[in-house]
C-alpha positions in Angstrom: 158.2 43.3 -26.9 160.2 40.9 -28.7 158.3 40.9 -31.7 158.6 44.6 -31.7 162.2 44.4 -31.6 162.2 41.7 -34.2 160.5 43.5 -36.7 162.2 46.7 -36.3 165.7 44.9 -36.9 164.0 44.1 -40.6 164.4 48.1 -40.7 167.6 48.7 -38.5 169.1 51.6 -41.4 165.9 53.4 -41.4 165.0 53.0 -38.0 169.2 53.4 -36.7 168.6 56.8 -39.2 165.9 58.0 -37.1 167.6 57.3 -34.0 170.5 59.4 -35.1 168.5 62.7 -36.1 166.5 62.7 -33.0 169.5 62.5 -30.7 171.4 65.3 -33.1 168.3 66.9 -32.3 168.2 66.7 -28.6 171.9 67.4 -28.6 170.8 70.5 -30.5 168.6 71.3 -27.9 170.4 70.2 -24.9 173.1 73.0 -26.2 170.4 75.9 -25.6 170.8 76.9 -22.3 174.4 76.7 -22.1 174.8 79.4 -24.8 172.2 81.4 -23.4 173.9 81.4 -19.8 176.8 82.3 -21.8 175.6 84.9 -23.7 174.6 86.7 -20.4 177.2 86.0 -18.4 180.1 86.3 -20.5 179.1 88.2 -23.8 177.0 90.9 -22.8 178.5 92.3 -20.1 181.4 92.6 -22.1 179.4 95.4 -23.9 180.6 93.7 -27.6 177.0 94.5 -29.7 178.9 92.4 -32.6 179.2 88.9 -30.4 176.0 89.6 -28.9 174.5 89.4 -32.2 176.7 87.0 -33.7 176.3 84.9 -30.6 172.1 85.1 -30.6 172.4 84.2 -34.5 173.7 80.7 -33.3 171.4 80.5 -30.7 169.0 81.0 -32.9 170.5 78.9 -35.5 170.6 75.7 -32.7 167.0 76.4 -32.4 166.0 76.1 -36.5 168.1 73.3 -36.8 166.8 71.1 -33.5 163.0 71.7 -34.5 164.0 70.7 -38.2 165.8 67.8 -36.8 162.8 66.6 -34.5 160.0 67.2 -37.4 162.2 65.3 -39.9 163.1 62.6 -36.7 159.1 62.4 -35.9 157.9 61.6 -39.4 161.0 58.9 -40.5 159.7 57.6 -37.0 155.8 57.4 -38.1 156.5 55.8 -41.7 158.9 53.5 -40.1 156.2 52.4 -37.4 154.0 51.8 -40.4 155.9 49.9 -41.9 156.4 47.3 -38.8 152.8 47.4 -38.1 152.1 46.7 -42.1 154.4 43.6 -41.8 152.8 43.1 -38.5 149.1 43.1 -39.5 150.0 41.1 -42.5 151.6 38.1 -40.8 149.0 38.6 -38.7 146.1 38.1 -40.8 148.0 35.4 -43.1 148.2 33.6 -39.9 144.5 33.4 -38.8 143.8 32.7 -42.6 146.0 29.1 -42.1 144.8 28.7 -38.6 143.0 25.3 -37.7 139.8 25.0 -36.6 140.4 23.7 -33.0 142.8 27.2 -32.6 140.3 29.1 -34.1 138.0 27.7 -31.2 140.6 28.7 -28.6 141.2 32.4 -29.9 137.7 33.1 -31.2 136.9 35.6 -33.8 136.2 38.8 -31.5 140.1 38.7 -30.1 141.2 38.3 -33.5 139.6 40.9 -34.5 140.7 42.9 -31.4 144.2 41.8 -32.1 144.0 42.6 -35.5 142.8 46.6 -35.2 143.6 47.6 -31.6 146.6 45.7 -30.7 148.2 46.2 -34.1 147.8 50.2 -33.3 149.2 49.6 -29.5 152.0 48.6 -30.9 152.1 50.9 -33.9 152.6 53.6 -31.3 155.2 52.1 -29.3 157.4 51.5 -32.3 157.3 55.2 -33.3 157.7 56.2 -29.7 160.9 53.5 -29.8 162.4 55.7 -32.1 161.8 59.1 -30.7 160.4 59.4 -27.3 162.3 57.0 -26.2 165.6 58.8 -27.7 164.4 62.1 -26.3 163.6 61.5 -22.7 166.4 59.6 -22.1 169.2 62.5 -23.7 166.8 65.4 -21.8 167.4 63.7 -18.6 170.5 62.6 -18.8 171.9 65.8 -21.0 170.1 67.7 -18.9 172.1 66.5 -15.6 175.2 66.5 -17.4 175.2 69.3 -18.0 174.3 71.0 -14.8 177.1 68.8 -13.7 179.6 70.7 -15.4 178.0 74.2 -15.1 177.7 73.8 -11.5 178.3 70.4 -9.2 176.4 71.5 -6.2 173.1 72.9 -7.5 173.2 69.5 -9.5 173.6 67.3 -6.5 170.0 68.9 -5.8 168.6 67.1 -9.1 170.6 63.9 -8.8 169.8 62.8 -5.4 166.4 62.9 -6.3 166.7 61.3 -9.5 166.8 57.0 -7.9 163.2 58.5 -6.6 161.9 59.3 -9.7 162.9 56.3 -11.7 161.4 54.2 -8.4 158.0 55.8 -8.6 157.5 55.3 -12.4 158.9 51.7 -12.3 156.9 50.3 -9.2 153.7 52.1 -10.3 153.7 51.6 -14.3 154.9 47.7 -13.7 151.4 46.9 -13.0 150.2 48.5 -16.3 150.8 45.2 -18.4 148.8 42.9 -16.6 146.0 45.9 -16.6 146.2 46.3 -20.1 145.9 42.8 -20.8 142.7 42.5 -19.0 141.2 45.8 -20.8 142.3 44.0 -24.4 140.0 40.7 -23.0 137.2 43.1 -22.6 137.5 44.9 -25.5 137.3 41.4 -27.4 133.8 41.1 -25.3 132.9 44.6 -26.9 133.7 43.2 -30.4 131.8 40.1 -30.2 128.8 41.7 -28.7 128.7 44.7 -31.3 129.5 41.8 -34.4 126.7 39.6 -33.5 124.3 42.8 -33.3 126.0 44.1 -36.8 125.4 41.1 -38.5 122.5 40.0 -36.8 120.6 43.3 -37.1 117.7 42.0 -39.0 117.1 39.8 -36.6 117.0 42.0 -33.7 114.7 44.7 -35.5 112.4 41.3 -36.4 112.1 40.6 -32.5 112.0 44.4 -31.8 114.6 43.7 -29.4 116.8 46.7 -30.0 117.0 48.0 -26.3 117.3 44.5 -25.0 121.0 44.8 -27.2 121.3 48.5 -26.3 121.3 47.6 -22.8 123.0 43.8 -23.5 126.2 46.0 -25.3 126.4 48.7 -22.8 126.9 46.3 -19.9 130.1 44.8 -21.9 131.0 48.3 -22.8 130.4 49.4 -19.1 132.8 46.3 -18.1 135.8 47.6 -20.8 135.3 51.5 -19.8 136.1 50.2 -15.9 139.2 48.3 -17.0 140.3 51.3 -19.2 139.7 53.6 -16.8 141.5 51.4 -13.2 144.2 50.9 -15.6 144.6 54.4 -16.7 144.0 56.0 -13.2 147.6 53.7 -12.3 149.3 55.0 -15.1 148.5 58.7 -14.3 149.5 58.5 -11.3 153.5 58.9 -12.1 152.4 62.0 -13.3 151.5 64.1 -10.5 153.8 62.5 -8.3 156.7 63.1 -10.2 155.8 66.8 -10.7 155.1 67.4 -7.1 159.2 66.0 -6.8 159.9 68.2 -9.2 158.9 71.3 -8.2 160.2 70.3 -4.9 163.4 70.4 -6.3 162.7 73.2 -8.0 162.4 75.4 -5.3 165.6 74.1 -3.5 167.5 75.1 -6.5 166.2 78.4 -7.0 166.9 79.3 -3.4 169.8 78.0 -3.1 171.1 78.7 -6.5 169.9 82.8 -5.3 172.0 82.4 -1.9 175.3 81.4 -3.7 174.4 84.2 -6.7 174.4 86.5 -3.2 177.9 85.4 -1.9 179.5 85.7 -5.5 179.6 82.1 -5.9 178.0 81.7 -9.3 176.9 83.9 -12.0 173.0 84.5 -12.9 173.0 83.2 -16.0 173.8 79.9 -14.7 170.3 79.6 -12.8 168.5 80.3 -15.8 170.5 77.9 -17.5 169.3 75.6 -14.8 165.8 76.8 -14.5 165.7 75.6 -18.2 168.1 72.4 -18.0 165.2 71.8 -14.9 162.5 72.0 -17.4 164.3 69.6 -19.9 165.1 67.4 -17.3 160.9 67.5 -16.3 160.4 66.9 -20.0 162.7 63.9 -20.0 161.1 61.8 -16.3 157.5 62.8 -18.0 158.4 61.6 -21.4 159.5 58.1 -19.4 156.3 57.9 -18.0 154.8 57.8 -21.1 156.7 55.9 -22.4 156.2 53.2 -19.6 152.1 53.8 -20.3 152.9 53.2 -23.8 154.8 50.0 -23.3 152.9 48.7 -21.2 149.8 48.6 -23.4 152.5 47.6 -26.3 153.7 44.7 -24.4 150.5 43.0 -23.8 149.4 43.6 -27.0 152.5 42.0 -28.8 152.0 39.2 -26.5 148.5 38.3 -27.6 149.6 39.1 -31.3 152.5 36.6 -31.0 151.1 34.1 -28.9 148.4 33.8 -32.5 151.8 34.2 -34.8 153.3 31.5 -32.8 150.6 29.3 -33.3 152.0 27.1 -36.1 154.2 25.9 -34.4 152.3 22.9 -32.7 149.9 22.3 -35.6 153.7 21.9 -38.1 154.6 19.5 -35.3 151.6 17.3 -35.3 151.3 17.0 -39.1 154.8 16.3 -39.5 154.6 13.4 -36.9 151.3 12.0 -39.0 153.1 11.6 -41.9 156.1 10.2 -40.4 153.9 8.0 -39.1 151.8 7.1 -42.0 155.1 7.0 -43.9 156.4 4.1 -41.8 152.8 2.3 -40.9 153.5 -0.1 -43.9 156.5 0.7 -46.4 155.1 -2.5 -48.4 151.7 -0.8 -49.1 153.3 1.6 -51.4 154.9 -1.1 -53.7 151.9 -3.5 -53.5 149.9 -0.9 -55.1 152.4 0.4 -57.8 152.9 -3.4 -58.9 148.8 -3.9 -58.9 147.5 -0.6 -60.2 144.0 -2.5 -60.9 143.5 -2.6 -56.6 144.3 0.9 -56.7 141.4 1.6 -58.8 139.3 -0.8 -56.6 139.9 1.0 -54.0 137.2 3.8 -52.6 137.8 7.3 -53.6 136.3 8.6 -50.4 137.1 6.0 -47.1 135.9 8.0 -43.5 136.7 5.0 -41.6 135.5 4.6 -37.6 135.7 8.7 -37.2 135.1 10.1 -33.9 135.5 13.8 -33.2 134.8 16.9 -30.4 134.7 20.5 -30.8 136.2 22.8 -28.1 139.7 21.4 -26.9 140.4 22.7 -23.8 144.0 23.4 -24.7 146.5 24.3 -27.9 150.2 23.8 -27.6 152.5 26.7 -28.8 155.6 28.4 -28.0 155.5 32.2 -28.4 158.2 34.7 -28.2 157.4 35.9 -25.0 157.5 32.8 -23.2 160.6 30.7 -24.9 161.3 27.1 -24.8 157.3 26.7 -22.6 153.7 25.8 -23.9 150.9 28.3 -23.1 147.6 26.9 -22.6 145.3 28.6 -24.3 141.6 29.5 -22.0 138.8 28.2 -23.9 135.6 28.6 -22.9 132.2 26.0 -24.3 130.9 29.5 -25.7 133.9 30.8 -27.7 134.1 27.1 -28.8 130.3 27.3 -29.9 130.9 30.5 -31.8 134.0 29.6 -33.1 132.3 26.2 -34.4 129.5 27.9 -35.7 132.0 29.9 -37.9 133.3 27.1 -39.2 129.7 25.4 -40.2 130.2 23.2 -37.6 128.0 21.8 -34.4 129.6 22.4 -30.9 129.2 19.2 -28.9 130.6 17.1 -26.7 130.6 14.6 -29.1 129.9 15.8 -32.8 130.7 12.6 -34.4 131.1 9.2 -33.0 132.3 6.2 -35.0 130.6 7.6 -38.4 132.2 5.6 -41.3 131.2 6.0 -45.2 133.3 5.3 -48.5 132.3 6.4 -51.8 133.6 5.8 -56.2 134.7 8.6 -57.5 131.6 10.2 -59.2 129.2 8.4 -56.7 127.1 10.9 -54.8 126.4 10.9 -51.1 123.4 12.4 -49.1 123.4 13.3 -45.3 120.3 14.3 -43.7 120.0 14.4 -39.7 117.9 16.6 -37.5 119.4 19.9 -36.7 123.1 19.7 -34.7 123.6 15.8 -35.7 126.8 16.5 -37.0 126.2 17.1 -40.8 128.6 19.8 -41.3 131.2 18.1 -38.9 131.9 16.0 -41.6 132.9 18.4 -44.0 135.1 20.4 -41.5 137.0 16.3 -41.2 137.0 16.3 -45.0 138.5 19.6 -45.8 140.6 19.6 -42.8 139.3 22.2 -40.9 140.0 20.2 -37.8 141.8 17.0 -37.2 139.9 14.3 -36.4 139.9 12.8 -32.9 139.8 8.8 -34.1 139.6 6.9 -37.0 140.9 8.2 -40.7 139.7 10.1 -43.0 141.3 8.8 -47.3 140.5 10.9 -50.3 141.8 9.0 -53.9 144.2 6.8 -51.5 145.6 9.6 -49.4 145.0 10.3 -45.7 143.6 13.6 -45.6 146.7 14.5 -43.4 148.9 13.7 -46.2 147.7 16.1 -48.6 149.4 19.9 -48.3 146.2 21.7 -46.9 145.7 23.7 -50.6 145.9 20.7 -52.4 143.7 19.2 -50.5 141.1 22.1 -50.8 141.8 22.5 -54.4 139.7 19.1 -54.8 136.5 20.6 -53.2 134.3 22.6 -54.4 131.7 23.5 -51.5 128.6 25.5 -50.4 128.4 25.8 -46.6 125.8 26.5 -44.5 126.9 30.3 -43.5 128.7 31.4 -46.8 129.9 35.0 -48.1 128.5 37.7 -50.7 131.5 39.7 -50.9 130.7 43.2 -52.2 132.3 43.1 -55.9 131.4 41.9 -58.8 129.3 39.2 -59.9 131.7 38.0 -62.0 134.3 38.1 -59.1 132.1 36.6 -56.3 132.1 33.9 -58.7 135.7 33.3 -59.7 137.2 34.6 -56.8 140.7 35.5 -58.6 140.9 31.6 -59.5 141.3 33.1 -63.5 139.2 30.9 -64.5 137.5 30.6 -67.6 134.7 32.6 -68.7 132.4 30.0 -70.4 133.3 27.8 -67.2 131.5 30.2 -65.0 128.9 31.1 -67.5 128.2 27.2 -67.5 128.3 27.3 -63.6 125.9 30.0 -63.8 123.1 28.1 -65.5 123.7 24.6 -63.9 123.2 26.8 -60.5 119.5 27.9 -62.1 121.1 31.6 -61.7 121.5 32.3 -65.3 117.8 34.4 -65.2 118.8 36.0 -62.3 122.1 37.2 -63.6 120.5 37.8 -67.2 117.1 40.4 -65.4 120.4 42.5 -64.1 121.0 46.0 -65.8 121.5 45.8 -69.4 125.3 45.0 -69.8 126.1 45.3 -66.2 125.5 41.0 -65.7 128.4 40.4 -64.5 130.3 43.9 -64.0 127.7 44.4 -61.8 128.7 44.9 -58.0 126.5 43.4 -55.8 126.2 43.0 -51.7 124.9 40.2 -49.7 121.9 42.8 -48.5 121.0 42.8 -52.1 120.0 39.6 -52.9 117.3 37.4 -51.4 118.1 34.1 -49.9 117.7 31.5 -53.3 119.6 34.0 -55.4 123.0 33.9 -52.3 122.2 29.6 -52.6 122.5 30.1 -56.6 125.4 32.2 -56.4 127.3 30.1 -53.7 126.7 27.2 -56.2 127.7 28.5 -58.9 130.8 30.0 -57.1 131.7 26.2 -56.3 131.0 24.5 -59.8 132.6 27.0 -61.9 136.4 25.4 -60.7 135.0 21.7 -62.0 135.8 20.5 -58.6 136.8 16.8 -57.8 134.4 16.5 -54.9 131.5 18.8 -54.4 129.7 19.2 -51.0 126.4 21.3 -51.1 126.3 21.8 -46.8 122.0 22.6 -46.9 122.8 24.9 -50.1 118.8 24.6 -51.3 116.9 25.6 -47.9 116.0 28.7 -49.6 114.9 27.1 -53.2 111.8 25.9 -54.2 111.4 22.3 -54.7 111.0 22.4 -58.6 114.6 25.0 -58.1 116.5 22.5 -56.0 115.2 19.5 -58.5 116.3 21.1 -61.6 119.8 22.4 -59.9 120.8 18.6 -58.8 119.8 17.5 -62.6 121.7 19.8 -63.9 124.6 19.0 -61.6 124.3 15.0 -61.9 124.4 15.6 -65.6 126.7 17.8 -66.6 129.3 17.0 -63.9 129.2 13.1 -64.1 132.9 12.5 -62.7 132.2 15.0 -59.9 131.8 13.0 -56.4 128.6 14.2 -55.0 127.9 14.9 -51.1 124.3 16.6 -50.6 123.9 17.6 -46.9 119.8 18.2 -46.4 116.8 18.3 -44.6 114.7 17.4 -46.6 114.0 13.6 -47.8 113.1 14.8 -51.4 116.7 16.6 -52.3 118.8 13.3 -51.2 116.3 10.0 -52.0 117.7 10.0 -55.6 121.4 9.7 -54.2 123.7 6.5 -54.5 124.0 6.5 -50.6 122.2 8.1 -48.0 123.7 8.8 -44.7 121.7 9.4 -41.4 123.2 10.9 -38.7 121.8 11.6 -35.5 123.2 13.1 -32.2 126.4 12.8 -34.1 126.3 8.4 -34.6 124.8 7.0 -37.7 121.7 5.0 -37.2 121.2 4.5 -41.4 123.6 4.1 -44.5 121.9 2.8 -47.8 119.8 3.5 -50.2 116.9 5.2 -50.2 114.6 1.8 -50.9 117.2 0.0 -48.0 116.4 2.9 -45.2 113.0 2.8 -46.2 113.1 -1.1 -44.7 115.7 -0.5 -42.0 115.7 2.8 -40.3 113.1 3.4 -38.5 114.0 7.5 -38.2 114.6 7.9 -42.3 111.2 6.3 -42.7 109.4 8.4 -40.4 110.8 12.2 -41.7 110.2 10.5 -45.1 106.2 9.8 -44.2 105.8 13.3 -42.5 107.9 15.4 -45.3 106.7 13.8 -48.9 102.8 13.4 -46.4 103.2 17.5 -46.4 103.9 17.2 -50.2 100.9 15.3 -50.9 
């Protein structure tokens, strides 16, 4: 609840100016009965038609102005709860855009989904709730005994007595709601991941015919969230029926004994149907905290889970900051050495993945979140949220995904990797670009460690094609420059070094690159063409093509790399591949396998020294033949 409260401070005029017309409001209301009891028991017996319609103008009146005052309180309460679950949302997903890889792992993308669209509304509702609700209930209980305090002390000792009952009921029975909701929230993030792989795997269901097998596969998962929902909200109604059957309890105390004192003269009618109604307000306001328990509750896990993600930053802050303090003082003399020989400088590789060793699927990610201050929460992460999380990322879930790979490359050398499926290909660019830290070793780009670099400008260097890359639906023009502003000629360039310029030219007649376009809508060369041209068009300093011509044909793929070796000369090359034919023409060649290198060379050198190279060359360009 802490970040609720912190977010609503952001807005404490707007939020205080809510506050203030609900409890107007509810004073408004609270006022009712009293001027109805006196109405009868004072004003019309006194046979005065004036008063009587003077005094049921102001009731009246009171009853206008507290419905206008609880409309106008209700909706400043909505727009302000929009406005914290905006900033909320935002934060929220600026966060998972800067999250590493390894916390990525731990969260997985179905709970931040889930976080993202349900959790976000949880506690959308419990701000605006916060604001009136939560004013309401309070001032119709409380008002509510007051004043049947001062209209009569006994009958009120009726309502008070039982009130520590009340308040003992909802507390004991909606304190167990949070750790309920909690658990309904985890198996809603099951529901999401089940329904996302069968969304965007749905060709490949209908392909198997295995639609029922998923129908069946999503409804145990749903079956599984609808229990949770429904164990958690048979708790939370109970205060409900409990507290009404109290109620009326009291109820009928009052009205008998409030009819045996109206008997001996003691009070006046109109005071029990001022209490009748004060009764019904004070129903209203126990009820109204039993929602709002329900509705904390569900708010309280949620903003947990949503800051334990916004908290996240913490640790990773901490761990980059202690790598460059401890770069910075590994050898102050390196610094000067290099300033007062620039020629070893230049010497020196561009690219340097020395001795790297790496694992997906940490068991654990430090953080301190709000609701757990000055403690680090382990985070549960199970081998197959790692494996999907991975898999988001292009990467290979192992137990070892790389294990003492080294490499160094010139700038404007080119690199190819080829390895059997899950060697640990795409590993390496996640360690490049920083998608996760590696576990040993060191990983240099133009003299820097990778950890040295602020995370954009490290990324601004690449340019990259990964494995499992994104047609957004806009524009071609747009899927291309991706609100870089870059220039027009440089992505009409892109375009044809890709091999997509017929492509984009057999599009409507002056539509090329207005025209919108979806991922559905385009076969699996022209997405490779358009990823490719997407990561040329910013001239990058390092370009990594992760499998980017598995859907091209071999004269394609030839006539792409030409076109990229020529005109991008100073462009550092890394060609990940299956296929001997798309990396034999490269400076290097790396081969990986079950994550170790068993080759580095050149094509001629691996054709005399690795044994595995030679063999998937034989078999592949023997295919060819």
């Amino acid at each position: 609840m802490k970040l609720i409260f912190k977010h609503m401070k952001k807005h404490w005029k707007l939020v205080a100016l809510a506050i203030l017309i609900k409890f107007l409001g509810s004073v408004s209301e609270l006022s009712l009965p009293y001027i109805l009891e006196y109405i009868i028991d004072e004003i019309v017996p006194s046979g005065n038609l004036t008063r009587v319609l003077l005094w049921g103008s102001l009731m009246f009146a009171t009853a206008v102005i507290f419905r206008a005052l609880n409309v106008i309180a209700n909706k400043r309460a909505i727009d302000n709860a929009h406005k914290i679950s905006y900033e909320i949302r935002q934060s929220l997903f600026e966060k998972t855009m800067n999250l590493s890889g390894t916390q990525f792992d731990a969260l997985t993308l179905p709970s931040l989904i889930s976080r993202m669209t349900s959790d976000s509304y949880n506690v959308q509702s419990a701000c605006a709730q916060l604001q009136s609700l939560c004013v309401r209930a309070p001032m119709m209980l409380l008002g509510g005994l007051i004043m049947t305090m001062f209209m009569d002390f006994k009958l009120s000792l009726i309502l008070l007595c039982m009130m520590p009952i009340l308040i003992l009921v909802i507390y004991v029975i909606s304190s167990k709601g949070i750790p309920m909701y909690t658990k309904v929230q985890k198996k809603l993030d099951v529901v999401v991941r089940v329904m996302r792989e069968n969304i965007t795997g749905i060709r490949v269901v209908k392909a198997l015919s295995k639609e029922d097998f998923e129908k069946r596969r999503f409804a145990e998962s749903n079956q599984e969230l609808t229990r949770s929902d429904v164990a958690a909200a048979t708790v939370m109604a109970m205060p409900g029926p409990v507290i009404q059957f109290l109620l009326n309890i009291g109820l009928s105390i009052v009205v008998f004994v409030g009819a045996y004192r109206v008997n001996l003269g003691e009070i006046k009618p109109g005071v029990i149907l001022a209490f009748l109604t004060y009764f019904n307000m004070i129903t209203m306001g126990v009820m109204g905290l039993s929602r709002i328990f329900t509705t904390m509750s569900k708010a309280s896990a949620s903003a947990n889970r949503i800051a334990e993600v916004l908290a996240m930053d913490t640790a990773e802050l901490l761990e980059s900051q202690e790598k460059l303090a401890a770069i910075a003082n590994a050898d102050p003399a390196a610094d000067a050495d290099s300033a007062a020989h620039p020629e070893r400088q230049s010497e020196a590789p561009f690219i340097n993945f020395d001795h790297v060793s790496f694992s997906y699927g940490k068991p654990e990610i430090q953080a301190t979140t709000p609701a757990v201050e000055g403690k680090k929460k382990r985070q549960d992460s199970s081998a197959g949220a790692a494996t999907e999380a991975a898999a988001d990322f292009g990467g290979e879930s192992r137990e070892k995904a790389l294990s003492d790979v080294s490499f160094t490359m010139k700038k404007g050398e080119t690199l190819g990797i080829i390895g059997p499926t899950g060697c640990g290909k795409s590993t390496i660019v996640n360690l490049l670009m920083r998608f996760y830290e590696a576990d040993e070793g060191s990983i240099v780009i133009d003299g820097k460690p990778v950890s040295a670099y602020a995370k954009d400008d490290l990324r601004r260097k690449f340019g990259t094609v990964f494995q499992n890359d994104m047609i957004f639906q806009n524009t071609l023009y747009e899927n291309i420059d991706f609100e870089r502003k870059l220039d027009p000629k440089a992505i009409r360039g892109a375009v044809e070094d890709a091999c997509a310029a017929e492509y984009v030219d057999g599009l409507a007649q002056g539509l090329q690159y207005e025209a919108t376009i979806k991922g559905a809508n385009l076969s699996g060369g022209q997405k490779q063409r358009m990823f490719v041209a997407r990561a040329l068009a910013g001239n990058p300093e390092i370009l990594i093509l992760d499998d980017s011509s598995s859907a091209l044909d071999y004269k394609t793929d030839a006539a792409m790399r030409k076109a990229i070796l020529e005109h991008h000369p100073d462009c550092t090359l890394i060609l990940i591949a299956q296929r001997v034919s798309s990396v034999m023409n490269m400076d290097k060649i790396l081969v990986l396998d079950n994550g170790k290198c068993i080759g580095y060379g050149t094509h001629e050198e691996l054709l005399q020294n690795c044994e595995d190279y030679l063999e998937t060359y034989e078999v592949q360009m023997g295919a060819m033949a």
